[in-house]
LUMLUMGU-270450 format. One record per residue (C-alpha): residue number from 0; y, z, x. Coordinates in Angstrom, 1 decimal, padded with zeros to 4 digits. Each point is the difference from the previous one (the first is absolute). Example, Ala and Ser with C-alpha at 12.3 -4.5 7.8 and 13.67 -1.06 7.14 Angstrom:
% residues 2
+-----+--------+--------+--------+
|   i |      y |      z |      x |
+-----+--------+--------+--------+
|   0 | -004.5 |  007.8 |  012.3 |
|   1 |  003.4 | -000.7 |  001.4 |
+-----+--------+--------+--------+
***
This chain:
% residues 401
+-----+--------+--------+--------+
|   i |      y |      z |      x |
+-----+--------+--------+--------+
|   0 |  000.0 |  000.0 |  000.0 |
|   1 |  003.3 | -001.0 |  001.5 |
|   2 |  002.7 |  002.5 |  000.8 |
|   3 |  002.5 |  000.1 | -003.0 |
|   4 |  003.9 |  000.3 |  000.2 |
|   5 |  000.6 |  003.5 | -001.1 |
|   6 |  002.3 | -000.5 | -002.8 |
|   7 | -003.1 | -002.1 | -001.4 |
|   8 | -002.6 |  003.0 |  000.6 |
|   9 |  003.0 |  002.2 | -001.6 |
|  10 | -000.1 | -002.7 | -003.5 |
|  11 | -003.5 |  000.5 |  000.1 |
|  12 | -000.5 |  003.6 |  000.1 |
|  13 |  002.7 |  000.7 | -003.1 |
|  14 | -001.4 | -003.1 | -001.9 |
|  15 | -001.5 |  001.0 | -003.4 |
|  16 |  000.8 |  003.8 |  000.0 |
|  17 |  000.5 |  001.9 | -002.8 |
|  18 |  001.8 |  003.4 |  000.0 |
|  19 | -003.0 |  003.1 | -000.7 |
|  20 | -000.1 |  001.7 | -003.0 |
|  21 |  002.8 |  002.1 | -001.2 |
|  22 |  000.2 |  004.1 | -000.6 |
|  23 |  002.6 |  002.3 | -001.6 |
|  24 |  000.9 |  002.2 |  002.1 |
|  25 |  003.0 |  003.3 | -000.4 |
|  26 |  003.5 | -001.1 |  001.8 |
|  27 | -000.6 |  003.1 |  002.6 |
|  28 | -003.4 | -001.8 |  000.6 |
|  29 |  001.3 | -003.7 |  000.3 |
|  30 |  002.6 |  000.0 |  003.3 |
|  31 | -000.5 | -002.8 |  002.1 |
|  32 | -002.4 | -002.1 | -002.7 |
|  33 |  000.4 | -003.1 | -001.5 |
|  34 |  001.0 | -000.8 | -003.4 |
|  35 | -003.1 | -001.7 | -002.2 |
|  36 |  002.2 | -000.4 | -003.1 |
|  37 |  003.9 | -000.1 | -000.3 |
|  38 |  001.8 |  002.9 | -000.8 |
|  39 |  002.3 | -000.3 | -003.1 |
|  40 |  002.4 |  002.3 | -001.3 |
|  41 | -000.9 |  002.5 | -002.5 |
|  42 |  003.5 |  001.2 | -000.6 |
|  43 |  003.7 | -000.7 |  000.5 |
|  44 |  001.4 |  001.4 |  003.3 |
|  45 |  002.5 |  001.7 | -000.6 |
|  46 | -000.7 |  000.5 | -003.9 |
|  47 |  003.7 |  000.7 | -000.9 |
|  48 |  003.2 | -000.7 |  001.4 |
|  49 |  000.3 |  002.8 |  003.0 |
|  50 |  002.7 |  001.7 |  002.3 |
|  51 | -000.5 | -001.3 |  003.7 |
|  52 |  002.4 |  003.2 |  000.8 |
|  53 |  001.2 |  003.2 | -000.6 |
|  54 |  002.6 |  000.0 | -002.2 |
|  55 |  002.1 | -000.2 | -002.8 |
|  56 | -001.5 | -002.8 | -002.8 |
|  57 |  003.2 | -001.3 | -001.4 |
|  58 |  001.9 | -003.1 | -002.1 |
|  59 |  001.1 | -001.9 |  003.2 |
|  60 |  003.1 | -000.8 | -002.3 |
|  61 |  000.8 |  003.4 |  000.2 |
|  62 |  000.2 |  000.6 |  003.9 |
|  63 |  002.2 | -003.0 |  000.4 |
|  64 |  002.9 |  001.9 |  000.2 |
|  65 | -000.2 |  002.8 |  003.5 |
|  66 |  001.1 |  003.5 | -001.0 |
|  67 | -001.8 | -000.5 | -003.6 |
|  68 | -001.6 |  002.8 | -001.3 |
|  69 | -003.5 |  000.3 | -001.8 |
|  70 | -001.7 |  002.6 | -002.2 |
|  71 | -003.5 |  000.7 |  001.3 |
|  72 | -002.0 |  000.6 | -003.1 |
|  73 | -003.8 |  000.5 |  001.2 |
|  74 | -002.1 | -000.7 |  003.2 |
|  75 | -003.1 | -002.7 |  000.4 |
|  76 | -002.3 |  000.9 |  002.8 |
|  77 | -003.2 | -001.8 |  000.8 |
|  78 | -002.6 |  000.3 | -002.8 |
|  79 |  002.3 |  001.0 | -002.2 |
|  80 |  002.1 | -002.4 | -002.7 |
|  81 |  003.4 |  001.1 | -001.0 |
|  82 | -000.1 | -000.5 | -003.9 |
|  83 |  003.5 | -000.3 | -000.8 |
|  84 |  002.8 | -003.1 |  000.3 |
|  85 |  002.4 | -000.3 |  002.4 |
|  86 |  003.0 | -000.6 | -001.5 |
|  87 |  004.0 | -001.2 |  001.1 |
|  88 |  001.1 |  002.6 |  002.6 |
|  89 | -003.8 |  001.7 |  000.3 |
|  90 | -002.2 |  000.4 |  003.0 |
|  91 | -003.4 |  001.3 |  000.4 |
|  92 | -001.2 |  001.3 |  003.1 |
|  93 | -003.2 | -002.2 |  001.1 |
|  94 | -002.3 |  000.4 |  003.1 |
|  95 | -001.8 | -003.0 |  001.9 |
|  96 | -002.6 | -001.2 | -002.2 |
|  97 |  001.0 |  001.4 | -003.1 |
|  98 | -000.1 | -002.1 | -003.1 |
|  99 |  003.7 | -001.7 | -000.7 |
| 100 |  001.8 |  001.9 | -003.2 |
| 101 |  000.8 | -001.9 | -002.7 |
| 102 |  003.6 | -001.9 |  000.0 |
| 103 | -000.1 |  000.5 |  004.0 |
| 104 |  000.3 | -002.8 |  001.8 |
| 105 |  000.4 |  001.0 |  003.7 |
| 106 | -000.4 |  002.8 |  002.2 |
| 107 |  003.2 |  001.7 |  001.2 |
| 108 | -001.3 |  001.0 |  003.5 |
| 109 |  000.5 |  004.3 |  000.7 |
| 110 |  002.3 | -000.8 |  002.8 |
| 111 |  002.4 | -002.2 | -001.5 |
| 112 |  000.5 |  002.5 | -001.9 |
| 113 |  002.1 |  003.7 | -000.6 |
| 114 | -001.8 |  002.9 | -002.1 |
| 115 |  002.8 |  001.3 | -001.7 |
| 116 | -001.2 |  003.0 | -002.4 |
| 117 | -003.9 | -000.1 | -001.6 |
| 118 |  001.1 | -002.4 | -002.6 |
| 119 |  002.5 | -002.2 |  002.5 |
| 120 | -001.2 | -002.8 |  002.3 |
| 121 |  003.3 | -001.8 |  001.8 |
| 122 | -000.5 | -004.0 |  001.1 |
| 123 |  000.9 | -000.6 |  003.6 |
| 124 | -001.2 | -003.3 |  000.3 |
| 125 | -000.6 | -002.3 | -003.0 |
| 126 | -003.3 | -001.4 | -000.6 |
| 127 | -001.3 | -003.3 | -001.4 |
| 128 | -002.3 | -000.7 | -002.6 |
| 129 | -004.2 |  000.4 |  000.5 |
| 130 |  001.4 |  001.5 |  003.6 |
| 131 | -002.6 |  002.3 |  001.5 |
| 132 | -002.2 | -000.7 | -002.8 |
| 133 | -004.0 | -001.3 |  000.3 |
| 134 | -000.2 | -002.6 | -003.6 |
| 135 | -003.5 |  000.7 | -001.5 |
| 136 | -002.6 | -002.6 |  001.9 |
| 137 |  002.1 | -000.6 |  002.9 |
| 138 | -003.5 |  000.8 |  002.1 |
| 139 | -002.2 | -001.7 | -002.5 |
| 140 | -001.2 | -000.5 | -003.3 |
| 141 | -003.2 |  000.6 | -002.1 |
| 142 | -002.1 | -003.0 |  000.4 |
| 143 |  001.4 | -001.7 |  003.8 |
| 144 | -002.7 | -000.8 |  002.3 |
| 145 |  001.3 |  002.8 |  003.4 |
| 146 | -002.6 | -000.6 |  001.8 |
| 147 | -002.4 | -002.6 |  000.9 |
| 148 | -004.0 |  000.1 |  000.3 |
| 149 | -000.6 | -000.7 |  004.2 |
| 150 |  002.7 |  002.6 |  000.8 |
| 151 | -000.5 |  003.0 |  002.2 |
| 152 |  001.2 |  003.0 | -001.3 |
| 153 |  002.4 |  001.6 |  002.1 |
| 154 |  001.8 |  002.9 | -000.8 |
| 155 |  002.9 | -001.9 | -001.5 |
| 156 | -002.7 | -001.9 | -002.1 |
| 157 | -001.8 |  003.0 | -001.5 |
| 158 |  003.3 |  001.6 | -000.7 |
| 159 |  000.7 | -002.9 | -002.3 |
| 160 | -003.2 |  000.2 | -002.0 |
| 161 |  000.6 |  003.6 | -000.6 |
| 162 |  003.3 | -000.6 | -001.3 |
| 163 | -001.6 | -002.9 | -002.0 |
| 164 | -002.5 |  003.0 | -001.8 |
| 165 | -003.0 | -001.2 |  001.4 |
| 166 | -002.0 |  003.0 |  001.2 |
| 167 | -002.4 | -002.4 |  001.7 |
| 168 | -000.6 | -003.1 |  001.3 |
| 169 | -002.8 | -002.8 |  000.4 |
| 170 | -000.2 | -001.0 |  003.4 |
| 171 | -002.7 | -002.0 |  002.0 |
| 172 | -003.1 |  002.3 |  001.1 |
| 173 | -000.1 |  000.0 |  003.8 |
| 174 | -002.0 | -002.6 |  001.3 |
| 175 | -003.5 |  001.9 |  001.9 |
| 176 | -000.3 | -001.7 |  003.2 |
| 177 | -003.3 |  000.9 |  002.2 |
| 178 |  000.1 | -000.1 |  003.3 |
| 179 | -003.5 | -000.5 |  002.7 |
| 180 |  000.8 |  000.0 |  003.6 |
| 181 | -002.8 | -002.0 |  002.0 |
| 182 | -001.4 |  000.8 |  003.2 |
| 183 | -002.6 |  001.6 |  002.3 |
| 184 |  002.6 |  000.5 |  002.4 |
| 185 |  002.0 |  002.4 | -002.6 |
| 186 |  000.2 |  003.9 | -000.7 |
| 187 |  002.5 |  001.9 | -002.0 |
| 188 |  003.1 |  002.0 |  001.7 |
| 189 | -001.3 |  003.2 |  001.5 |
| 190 | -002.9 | -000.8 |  001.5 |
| 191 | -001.3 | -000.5 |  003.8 |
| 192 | -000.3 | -004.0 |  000.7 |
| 193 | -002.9 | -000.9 |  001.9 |
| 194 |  000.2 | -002.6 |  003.2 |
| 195 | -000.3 | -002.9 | -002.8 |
| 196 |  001.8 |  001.3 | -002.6 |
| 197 |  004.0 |  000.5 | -001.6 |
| 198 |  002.1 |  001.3 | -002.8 |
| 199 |  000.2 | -001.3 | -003.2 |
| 200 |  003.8 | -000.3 | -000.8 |
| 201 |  000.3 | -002.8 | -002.2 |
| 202 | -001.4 |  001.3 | -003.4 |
| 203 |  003.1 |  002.6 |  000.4 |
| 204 |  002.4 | -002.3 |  000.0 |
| 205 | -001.1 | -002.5 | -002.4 |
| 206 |  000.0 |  003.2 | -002.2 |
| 207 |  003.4 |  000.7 |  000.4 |
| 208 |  000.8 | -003.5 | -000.7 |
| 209 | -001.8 | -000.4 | -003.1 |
| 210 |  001.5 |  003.6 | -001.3 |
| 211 |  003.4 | -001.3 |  000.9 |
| 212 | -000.5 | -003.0 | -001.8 |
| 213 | -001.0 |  002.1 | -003.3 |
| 214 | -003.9 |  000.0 |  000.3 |
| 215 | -002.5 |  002.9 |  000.1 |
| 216 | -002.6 | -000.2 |  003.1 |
| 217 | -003.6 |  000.7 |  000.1 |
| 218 | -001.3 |  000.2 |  003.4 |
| 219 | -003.3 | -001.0 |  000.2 |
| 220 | -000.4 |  000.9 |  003.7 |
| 221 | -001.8 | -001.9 |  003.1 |
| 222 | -002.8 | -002.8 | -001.0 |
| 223 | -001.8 | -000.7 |  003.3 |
| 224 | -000.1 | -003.5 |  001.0 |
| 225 | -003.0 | -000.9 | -002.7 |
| 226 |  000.5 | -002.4 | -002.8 |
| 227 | -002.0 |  002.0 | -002.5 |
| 228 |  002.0 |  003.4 |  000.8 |
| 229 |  003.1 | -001.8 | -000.5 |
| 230 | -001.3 | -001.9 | -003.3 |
| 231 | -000.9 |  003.2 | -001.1 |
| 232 |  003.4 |  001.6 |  000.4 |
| 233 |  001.5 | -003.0 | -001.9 |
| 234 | -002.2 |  000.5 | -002.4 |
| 235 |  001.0 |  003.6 | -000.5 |
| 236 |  003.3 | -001.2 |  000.1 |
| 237 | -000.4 | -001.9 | -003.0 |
| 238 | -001.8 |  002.1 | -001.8 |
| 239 |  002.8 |  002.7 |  000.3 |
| 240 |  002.7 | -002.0 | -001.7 |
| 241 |  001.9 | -001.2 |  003.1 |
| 242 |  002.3 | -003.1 | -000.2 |
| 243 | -000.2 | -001.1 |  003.6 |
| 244 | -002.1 |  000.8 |  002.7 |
| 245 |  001.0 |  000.2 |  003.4 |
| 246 | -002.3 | -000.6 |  003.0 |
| 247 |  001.5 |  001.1 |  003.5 |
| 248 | -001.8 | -002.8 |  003.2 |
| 249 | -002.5 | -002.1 | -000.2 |
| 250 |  002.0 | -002.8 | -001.6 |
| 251 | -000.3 | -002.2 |  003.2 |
| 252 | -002.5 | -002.3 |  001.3 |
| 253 | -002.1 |  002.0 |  002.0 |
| 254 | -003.8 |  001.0 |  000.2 |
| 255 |  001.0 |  003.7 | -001.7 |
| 256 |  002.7 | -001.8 | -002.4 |
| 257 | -001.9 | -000.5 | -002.7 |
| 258 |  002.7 |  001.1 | -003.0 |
| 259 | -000.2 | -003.9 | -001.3 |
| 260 | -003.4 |  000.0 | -000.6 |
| 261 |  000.0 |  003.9 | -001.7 |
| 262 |  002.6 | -001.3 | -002.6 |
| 263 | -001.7 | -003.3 | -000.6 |
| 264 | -003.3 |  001.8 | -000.7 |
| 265 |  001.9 |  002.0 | -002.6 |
| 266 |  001.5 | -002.6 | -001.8 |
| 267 |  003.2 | -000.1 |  001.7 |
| 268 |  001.7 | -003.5 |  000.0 |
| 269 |  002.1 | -000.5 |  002.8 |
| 270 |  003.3 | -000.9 | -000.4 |
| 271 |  000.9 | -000.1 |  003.5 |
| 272 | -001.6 |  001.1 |  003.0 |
| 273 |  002.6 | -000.6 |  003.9 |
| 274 |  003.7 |  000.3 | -000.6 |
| 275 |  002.5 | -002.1 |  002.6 |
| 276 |  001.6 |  003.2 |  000.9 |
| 277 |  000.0 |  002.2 |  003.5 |
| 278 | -001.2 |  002.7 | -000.5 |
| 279 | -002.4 |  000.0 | -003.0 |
| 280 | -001.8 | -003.4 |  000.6 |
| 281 | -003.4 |  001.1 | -001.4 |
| 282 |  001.5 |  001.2 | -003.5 |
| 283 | -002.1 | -000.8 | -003.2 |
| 284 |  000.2 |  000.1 | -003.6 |
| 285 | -002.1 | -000.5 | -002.7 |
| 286 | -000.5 |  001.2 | -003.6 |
| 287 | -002.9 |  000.5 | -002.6 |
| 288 |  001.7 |  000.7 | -004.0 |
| 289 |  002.3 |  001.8 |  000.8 |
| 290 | -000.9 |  002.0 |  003.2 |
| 291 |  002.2 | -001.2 |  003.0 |
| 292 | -001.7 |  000.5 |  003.6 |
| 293 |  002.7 | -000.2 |  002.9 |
| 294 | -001.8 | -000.1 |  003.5 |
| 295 |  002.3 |  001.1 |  002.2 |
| 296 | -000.5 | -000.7 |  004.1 |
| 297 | -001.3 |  003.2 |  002.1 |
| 298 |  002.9 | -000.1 |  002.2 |
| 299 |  001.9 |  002.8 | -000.9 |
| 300 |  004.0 | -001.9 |  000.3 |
| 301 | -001.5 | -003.1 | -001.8 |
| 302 | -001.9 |  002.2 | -002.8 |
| 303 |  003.5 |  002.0 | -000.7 |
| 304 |  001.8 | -003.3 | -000.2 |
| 305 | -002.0 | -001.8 | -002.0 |
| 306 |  000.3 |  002.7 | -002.5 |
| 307 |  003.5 |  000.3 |  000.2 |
| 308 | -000.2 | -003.9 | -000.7 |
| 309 | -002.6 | -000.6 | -002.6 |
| 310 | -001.5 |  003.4 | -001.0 |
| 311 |  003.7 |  001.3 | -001.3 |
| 312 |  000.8 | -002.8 | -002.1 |
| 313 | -003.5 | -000.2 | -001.1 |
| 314 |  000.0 |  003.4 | -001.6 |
| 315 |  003.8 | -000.5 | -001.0 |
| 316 | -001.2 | -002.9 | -002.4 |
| 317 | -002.6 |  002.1 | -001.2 |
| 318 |  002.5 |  002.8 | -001.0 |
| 319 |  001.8 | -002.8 | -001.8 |
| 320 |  002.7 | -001.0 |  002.3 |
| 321 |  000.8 | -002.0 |  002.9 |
| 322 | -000.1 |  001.4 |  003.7 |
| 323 |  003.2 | -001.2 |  001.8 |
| 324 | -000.2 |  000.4 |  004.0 |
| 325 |  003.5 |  001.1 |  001.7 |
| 326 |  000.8 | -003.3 |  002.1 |
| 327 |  003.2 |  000.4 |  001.8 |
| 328 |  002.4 | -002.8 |  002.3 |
| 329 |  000.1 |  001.8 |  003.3 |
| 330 |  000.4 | -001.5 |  003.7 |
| 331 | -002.1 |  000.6 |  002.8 |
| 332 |  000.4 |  002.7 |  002.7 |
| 333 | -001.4 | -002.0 |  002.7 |
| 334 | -002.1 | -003.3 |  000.6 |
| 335 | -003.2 | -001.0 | -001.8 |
| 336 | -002.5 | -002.7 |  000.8 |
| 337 | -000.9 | -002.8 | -002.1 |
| 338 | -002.7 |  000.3 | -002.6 |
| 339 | -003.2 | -001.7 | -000.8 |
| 340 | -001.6 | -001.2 | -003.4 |
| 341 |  000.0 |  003.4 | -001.0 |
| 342 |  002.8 |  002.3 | -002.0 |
| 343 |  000.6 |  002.8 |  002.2 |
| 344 |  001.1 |  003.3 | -000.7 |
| 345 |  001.6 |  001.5 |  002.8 |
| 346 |  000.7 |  004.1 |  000.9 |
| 347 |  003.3 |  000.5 |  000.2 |
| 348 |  002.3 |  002.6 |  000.4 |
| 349 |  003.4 | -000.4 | -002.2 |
| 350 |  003.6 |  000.9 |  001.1 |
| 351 |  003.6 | -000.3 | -002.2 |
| 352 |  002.3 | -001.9 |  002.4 |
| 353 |  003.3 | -001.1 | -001.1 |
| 354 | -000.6 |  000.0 | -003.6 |
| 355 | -003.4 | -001.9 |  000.6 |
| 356 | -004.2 |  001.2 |  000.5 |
| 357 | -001.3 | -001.2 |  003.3 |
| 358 | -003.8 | -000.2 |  000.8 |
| 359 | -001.2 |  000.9 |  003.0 |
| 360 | -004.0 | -001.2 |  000.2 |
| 361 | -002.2 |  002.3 |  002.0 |
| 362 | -001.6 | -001.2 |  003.4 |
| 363 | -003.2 |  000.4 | -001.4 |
| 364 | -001.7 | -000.9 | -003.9 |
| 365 | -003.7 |  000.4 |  001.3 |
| 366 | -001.1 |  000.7 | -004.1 |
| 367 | -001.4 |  003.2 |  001.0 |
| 368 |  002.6 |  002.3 |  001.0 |
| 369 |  001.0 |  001.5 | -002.6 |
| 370 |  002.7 |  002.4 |  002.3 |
| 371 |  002.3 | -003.5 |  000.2 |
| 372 | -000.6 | -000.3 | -004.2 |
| 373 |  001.1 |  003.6 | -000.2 |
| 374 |  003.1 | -000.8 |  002.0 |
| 375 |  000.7 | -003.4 | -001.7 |
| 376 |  003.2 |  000.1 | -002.8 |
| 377 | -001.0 | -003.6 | -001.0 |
| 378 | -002.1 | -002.9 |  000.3 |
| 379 |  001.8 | -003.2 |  001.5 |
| 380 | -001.2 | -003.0 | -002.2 |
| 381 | -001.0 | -003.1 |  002.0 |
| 382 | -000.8 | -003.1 | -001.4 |
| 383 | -002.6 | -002.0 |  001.0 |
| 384 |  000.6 | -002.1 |  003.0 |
| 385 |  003.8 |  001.6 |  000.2 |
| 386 |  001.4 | -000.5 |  003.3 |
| 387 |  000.9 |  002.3 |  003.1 |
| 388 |  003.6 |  001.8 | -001.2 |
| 389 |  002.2 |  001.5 |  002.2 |
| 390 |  001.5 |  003.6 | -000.7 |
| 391 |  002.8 | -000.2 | -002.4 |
| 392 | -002.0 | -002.9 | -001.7 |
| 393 | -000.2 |  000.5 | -003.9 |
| 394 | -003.3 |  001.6 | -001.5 |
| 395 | -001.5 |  001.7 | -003.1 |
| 396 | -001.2 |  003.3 | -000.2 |
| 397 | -002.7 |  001.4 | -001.9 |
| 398 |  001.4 |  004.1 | -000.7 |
| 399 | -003.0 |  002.3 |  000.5 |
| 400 |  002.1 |  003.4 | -000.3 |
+-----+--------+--------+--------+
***
């Protein structure tokens, strides 16, 4: 199969998938989900005509005049309506968020104004009609559309359904991703490597990832290189629900790599297997119903970008939403070297210089050290078959952080 471009693998992967199921969940269960259903209004925000001050609500025609003189006849705090009418030379004394009287019309703001006696207010500055006043609906009104099914909710977002009297919300259930790390070589964190062994690290940051992108991980652990404990592991994967699978190495084309012929024995059809892209060549994707497998490369940089590539935007779509990757215009800090027929994505450092990012490539992108990825601010893009640039030449940036 010959390598494909990666915005092709990328069209490929998202083709065909529908959002998972939706589930109500309570607004102080719901930050950071996404919206299944649009949120419309329940209610009128505000419900009445309300004082944006503290104040005096008054007949603007009545303050024109400065040195004119008012007869307080009641007080409207919040919660609490003042019942009467506000006649010709009357003035009630209202609170921020209080209800508007009757036969007020704006709100005569407490310092442009003199207390006089208990029954005297004096004008010091006039004030003009609906003036510090919030007109009924000026938020919104029962029945508008606030919010959007595909949106995060954000504080600002869950504030609004609240004020729009929904107590919950439907969002998109979190998308189960299983994850099985391949390997002989491997062994958990914490434990004494032999001469022919090392740590696993990937499965931890392919976890983050996937929780960062709004998933729920099940780690199913270390399948040594054999095809029937890895089948068996998909398998189990399957049979607990999950919406992709992960596997972690043997995606290339060794004697050990035998991930292409694990998913094809389980039904999988392929949808790609090789990516033009440095690192991550050996990347693979397939999909049986609706189970999505992602075989990511064992190199730990290439595994990590890959899923910042394909396995974020994967799970996005799933949650019902698009996954949008923060590209930046930036220059570069110093020289780099002209690419081949791959799409390279480069460690970099990033700097603000005079008002612009500069990208400063690392010495060294050997795909397994994962210390340079740690380091790195950003990718730098480069197309296939870009030429050598000079520093100060223009570039884009892929934002990790």
């Amino acid at each position: 199969m010959a390598l494909l471009p990666v915005d092709e693998a990328l069209a490929r992967l998202l083709a065909d998938v529908e959002p998972v199921e939706a589930e109500r969940l309570a607004l102080h269960e719901a930050a950071g989900r996404v919206l299944a259903q649009d949120i419309v209004a329940l209610r009128t925000q505000p419900p009445f005509d309300a004082s944006a001050m503290d104040g005096y609500a008054v007949r603007a025609a009545d303050t024109t005049a400065s040195g004119a003189r008012l007869r307080v006849i009641g007080e409207a705090p919040a919660g609490r309506l003042f019942a009467g009418l506000v006649g010709p030379g009357e003035a009630v004394r209202i609170f921020t968020g209080a209800p508007m009287p009757a036969g007020a019309d704006a709100v005569l703001i407490q310092e442009n104004t003199r207390r006089v006696d208990a029954q005297t207010v004096e004008v010091t500055q006039p004030v003009a009609p609906m003036r510090n006043v919030r007109p009924r609906g000026l938020d919104f009104r029962e029945g508008e559309v606030l919010l959007h099914a595909g949106r995060r909710l954000d504080p600002a977002a869950l504030s609004l359904a609240a004020s729009a009297n929904h107590p919950t919300v439907a969002v998109a259930r979190k998308p189960l991703v299983a994850i099985i790390a391949t390997g002989d070589e491997l062994l958990p964190p914490g434990n004494v490597t032999g001469p022919d062994q090392i740590i696993a690290s990937n499965v931890y940051g392919i976890a983050a990832a996937a929780r960062e992108a709004g998933a729920t991980v099940l780690d199913l652990g270390i399948a040594p290189d054999r095809m029937d404990a890895v089948a068996a592991l998909v398998r189990d994967a399957a049979s607990r629900g999950a919406d992709v699978v992960v596997t972690i190495g043997g995606a290339s084309v060794g004697d050990h790599d035998f991930i292409h012929d694990v998913l094809a024995a389980e039904g999988v059809a392929l949808a790609f297997w090789k990516v033009a892209m440095r690192p991550g060549k050996p990347l693979m994707f397939g999909r049986r119903d609706r189970l999505r497998v992602l075989g990511l490369p064992g190199n730990p940089v290439a595994s990590l970008i890959c899923a910042q590539l394909f396995l974020k935007p994967l799970i996005a779509r799933l949650c019902g939403f698009d996954y949008h990757q923060d590209m930046r215009e930036a220059t570069l800090g110093k020289a780099i070297a002209a690419n081949d027929a791959r799409q390279d994505y480069v460690r970099a450092t990033v700097a603000r210089e005079n008002g612009r990012l500069v990208a400063t490539a690392f010495d060294v992108q050997d795909s397994s050290m994962l210390q340079i990825l740690a380091r790195s601010d950003a990718l730098i893009v480069r197309e296939p078959h870009a030429p050598a640039a000079e520093a100060g030449a223009a570039c884009r940036i892929l934002m990790l952080r």
